[in-house]
N, C-alpha and C positions, 0 to 999 in steps of 0.2 A: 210199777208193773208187778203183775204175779207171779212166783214161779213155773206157772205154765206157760203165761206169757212170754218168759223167758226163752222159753225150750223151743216156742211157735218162731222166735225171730231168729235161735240160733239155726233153726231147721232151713229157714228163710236164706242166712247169712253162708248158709254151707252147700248151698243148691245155686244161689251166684258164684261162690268159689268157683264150684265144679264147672258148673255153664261159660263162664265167661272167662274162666282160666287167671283171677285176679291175685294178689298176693294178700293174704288173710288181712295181714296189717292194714292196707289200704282196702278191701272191704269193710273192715268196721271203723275204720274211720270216716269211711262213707253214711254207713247207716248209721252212726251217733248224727253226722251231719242233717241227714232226712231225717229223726225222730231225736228232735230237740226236747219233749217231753219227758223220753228216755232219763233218769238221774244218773249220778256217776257211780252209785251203786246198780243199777242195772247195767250200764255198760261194762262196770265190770265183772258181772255173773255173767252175761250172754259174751264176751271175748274168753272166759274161762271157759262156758261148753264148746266153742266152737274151736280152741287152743285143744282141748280136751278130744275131741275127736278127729283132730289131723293125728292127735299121738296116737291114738287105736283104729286111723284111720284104715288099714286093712285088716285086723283083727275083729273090729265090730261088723264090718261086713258079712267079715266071711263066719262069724256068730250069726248071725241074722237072717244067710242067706239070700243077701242082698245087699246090692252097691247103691241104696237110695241115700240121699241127704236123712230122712227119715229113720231108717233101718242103721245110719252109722250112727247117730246120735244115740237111739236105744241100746245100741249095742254096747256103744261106750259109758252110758250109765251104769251097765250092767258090770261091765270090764273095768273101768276105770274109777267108778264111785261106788260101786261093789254094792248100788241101789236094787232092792228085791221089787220083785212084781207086781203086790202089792201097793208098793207107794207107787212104782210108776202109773201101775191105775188111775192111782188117785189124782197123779198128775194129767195123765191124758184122757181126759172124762169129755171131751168135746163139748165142752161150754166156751163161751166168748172169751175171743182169746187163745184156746188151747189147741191143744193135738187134739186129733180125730183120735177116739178111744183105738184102744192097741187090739190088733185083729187075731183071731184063732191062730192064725201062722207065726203070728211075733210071738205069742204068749205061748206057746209048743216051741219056740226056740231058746225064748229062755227058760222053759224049765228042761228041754233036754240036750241043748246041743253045748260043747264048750272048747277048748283050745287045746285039747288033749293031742288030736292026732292032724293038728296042725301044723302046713310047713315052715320052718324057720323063719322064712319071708313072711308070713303070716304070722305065727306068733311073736315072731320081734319088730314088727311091724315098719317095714323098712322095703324099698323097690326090689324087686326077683333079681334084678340083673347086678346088683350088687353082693349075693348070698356068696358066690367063689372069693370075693376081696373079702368080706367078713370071717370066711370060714377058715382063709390062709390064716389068719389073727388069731380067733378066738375057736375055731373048730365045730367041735357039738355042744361049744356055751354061746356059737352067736347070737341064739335066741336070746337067751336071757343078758348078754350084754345089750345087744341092741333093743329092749325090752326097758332097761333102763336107763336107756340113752332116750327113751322117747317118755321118761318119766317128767314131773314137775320139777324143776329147778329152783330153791333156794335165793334168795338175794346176798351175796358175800360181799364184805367190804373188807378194803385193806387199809388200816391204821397208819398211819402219815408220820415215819417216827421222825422224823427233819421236825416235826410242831407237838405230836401226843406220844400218849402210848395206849397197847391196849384197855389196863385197868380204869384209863380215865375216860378214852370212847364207851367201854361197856355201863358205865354207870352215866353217861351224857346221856346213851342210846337203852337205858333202861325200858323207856316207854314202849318202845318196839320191841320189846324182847330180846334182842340181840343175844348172841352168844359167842363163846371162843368157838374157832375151827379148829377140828381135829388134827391138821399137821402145821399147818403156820400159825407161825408166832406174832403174827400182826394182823390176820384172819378175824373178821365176825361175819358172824351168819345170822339172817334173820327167816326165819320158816315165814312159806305162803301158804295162805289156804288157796282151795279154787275158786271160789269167790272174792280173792283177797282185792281190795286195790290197791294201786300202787303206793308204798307208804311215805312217797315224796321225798327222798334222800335228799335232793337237792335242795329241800326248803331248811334239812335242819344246821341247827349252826356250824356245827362241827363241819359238815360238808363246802358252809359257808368260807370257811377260816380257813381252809384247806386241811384240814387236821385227818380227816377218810376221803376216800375214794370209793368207786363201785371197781369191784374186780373178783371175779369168778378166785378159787382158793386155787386149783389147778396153774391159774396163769399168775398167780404170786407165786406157788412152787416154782414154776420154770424160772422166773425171773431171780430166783434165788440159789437154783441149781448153779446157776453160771457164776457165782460165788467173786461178785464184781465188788473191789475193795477198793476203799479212799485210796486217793490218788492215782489209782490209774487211767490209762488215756481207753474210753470204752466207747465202741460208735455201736448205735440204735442204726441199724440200715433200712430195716420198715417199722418205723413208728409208730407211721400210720396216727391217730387221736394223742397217741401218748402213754397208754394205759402200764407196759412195760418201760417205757424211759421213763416215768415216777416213779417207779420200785427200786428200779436200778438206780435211781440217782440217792436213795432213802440209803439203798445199800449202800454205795460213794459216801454218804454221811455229807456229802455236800462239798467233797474234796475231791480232787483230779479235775479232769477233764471228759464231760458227756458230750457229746455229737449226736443230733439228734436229726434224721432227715428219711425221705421216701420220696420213692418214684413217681408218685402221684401225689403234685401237693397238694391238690384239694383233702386229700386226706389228711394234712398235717396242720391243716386251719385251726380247728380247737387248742394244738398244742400251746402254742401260746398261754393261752388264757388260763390256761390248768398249772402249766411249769411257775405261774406266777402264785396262783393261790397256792399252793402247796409249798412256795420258798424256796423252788428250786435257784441256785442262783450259777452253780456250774456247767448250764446245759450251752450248748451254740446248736440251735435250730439252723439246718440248712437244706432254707428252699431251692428246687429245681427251677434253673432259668434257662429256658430255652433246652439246646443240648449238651452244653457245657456241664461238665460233670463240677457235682458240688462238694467231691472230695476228693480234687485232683491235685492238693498240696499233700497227700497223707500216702505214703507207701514204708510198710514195713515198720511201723510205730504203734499198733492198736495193742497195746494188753490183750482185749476185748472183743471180739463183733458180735452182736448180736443180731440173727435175723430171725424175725419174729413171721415164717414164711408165710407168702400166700400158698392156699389149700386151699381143698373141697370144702370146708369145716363140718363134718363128719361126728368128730366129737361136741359139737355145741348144738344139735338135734334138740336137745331138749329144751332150748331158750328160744328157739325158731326151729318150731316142729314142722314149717310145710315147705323149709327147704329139701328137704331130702324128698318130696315126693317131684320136686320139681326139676332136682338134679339128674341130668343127663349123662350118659359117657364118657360122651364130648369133651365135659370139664375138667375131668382129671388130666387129662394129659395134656390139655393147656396150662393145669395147675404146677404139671411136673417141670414142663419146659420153664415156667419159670422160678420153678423153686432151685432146678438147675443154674439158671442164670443169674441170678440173687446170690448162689453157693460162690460161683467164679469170682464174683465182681469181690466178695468178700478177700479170696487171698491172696491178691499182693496188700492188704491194708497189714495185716497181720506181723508182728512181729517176731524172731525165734524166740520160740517158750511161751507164746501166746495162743490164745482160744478161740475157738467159733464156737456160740453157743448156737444149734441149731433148734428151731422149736417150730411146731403146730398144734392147729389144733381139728387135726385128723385123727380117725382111731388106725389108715389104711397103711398097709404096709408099702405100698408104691413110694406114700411120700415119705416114709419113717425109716424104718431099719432098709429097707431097699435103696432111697435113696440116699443117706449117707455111705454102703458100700461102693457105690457107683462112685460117691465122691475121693475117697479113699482110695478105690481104684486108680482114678485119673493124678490123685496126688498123695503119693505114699510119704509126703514129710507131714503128713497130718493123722493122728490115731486118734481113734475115741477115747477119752479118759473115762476107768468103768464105773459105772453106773453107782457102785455101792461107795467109790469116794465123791461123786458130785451128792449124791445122798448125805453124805455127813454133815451135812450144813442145818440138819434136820437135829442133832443132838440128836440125844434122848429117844427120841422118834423115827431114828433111822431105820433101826431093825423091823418096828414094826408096818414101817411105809416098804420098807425091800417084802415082805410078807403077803403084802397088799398091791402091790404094783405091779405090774409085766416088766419086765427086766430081760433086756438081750445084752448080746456085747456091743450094742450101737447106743443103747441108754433105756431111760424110763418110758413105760406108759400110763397114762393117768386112765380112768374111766369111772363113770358115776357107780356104775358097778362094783366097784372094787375099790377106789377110794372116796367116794362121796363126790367127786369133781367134775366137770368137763372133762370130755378128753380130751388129754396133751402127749406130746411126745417131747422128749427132749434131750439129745444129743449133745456133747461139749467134745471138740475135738481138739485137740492141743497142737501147734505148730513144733514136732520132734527132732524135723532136721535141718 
């Protein structure tokens, strides 16, 4: 296909979204399916513009003067691939195949209109009825955090030190470019283009052997924050895949006791298969059966809990940019009631002088520093431990990640903004009395 080509099916691919209200994924897994001719280098240029314009999806509009499939696409060439007028001429010249050439009205908007006196909600391109939750956080920077939360994300892997270590993934993963992340120490990052395809992690050996993982740098911090050492007794309460009980278990070094379980077992199907490759060998996976709680022998013995909350996921916008046009109100305050309820079930496990690591991965303050006060509230033998000692785990890098990170007295906040990551939040509460 040509690159005009391209721009005609994502224009196509963006105008079913809109019409039929479908979730981007499952649109272009539709349309690879109907144009089998498509190669998998076109599929993956035409999933990049159309990725590409859910993130500018109300900023190119309101550039263009217009909510068309059409009009947000142009826009976002313009905003988000910082393409001049010129080439897009040349791209929409109306030959087989293409865009219909670009009209007096689009070529007068991009040469005079821009994002200058744009509101928040529009230049951080993010739903209107969310701008007071944003503004409580971030104030007169929502734009630009939320600006960056709807940026391209990075592929980050987390080095498996139970089998490698960095030095020897980085030069395995030479071919991909890989590189050290900036705050973890068992972090690579591999830069995308928008064009990029996928670069198949799971084909290469190391992923094979269990030696890396895929995981955002963000949710390695958190999972480090909670500063879970060999031998203690540590329960994972939402698992969930796994992605934090392999860190935590990396951190165990493979000693103590991991519990590993969730309310939903369908969620916890992969675990298995991963705790094997990676060598984990101290974990007890426990499935939900029926109603019978699966951790009704453990009260007042965890070191540890971990709950890895359900949320809005607010801070992961940028790996799935057309959740947030689709999230409701509604959500959040089912999300709080059960991040509520996940906090409860957590403290009788705990034991005195032991912790709750709390974590999301929201940027909003409902489920973050609000909801740990409420928690505290209700149970004053729990304090938050502050933020700049769960930090020390960072060495070296402590001072400059306290510099870079949001910090209350209820814990950290990550943001792509500010530290290169997902957003996270992450709270550790100590059992005091």
């Amino acid at each position: 296909m040509t690159p005009a080509a391209r721009l005609s099916a994502a224009i196509e691919l963006i105008d079913t979204i809109e019409k039929d209200r479908v979730p981007a994924a499952k649109a272009l897994k539709e349309w690879g399916t109907a144009h089998r001719f498509a190669g998998s280098g076109d599929r993956a240029a035409i999933a990049g513009l159309v990725w590409d314009v859910l993130r500018r999806y109300a900023s190119s509009a309101f550039l263009m003067e217009s909510d068309t499939a059409r009009a947000r696409l142009i826009g976002m060439l313009r905003l988000e691939r910082d393409m001049d007028t010129a080439t897009m001429g040349a791209l929409f010249d109306g030959s087989r195949f293409a865009p219909a050439p670009l009209t007096e009205a689009e070529e007068a908007a991009l040469s005079h209109r821009s994002l200058k006196d744009a509101p928040a909600a529009i230049a951080g391109d993010y739903p209107e009825w969310l701008d007071s939750h944003l503004a409580k956080v971030f104030g007169e920077d929502r734009a630009a955090e939320a600006a960056a939360m709807a940026s391209r994300a990075p592929l980050d892997l987390r080095v498996n030190t139970l089998k490698s270590n960095r030095d020897k993934a980085l030069q395995s993963l030479a071919h991909l470019h890989a590189k050290p992340t900036p705050w973890s120490a068992t972090g690579l990052r591999i830069a995308l283009s928008a064009d990029a395809r996928n670069p198949g992690i799971q084909a290469e050996e190391d992923f094979i052997k269990g030696a890396i993982e895929v995981q955002d740098e963000g949710s390695q911090l958190a999972a480090q924050f909670t500063a879970a050492k060999p031998g203690e007794q540590v329960i994972d309460l939402c698992a969930g895949a796994g992605g934090k009980t392999l860190a935590l278990a990396a951190l165990m070094q493979g000693k103590g006791r991991l519990i590993a379980t969730d309310s939903d077992k369908r969620q916890l199907a992969p675990i298995h298969e991963r705790l094997s490759r990676a060598g984990v060998h101290n974990a007890d996976v426990r499935t939900p059966k029926g109603e019978a709680d699966p951790l009704a022998d453990i009260s007042s013995t965890a070191d540890l809990v971990v709950i890895d909350a359900p949320c809005t996921g607010t801070g992961t916008w940028r790996r799935n940019p057309d959740a947030k046009w689709r999230m409701r109100p509604g959500a959040l305050e089912i999300r709080l009631r059960d991040q509520t309820e996940v906090l409860e079930r957590a403290v009788p496990l705990v034991k005195a002088g032991g912790r709750i690591a709390y974590i999301t991965c929201s940027v909003l303050s409902e489920e973050n520093g609000e909801q740990v006060r409420a928690f505290v509230a209700r149970h004053p033998d729990f304090a938050p431990v502050p933020p700049e000692q769960t930090a020390s785990v960072l060495w070296d890098k402590a001072e400059a990640f306290g510099e870079a990170a949001l910090q209350s007295p209820e814990g950290w906040l990550m943001t792509p903004r500010r530290t290169g990551t997902d957003g996270f939040f992450v709270s550790v509460l100590k059992k005091v009395g």
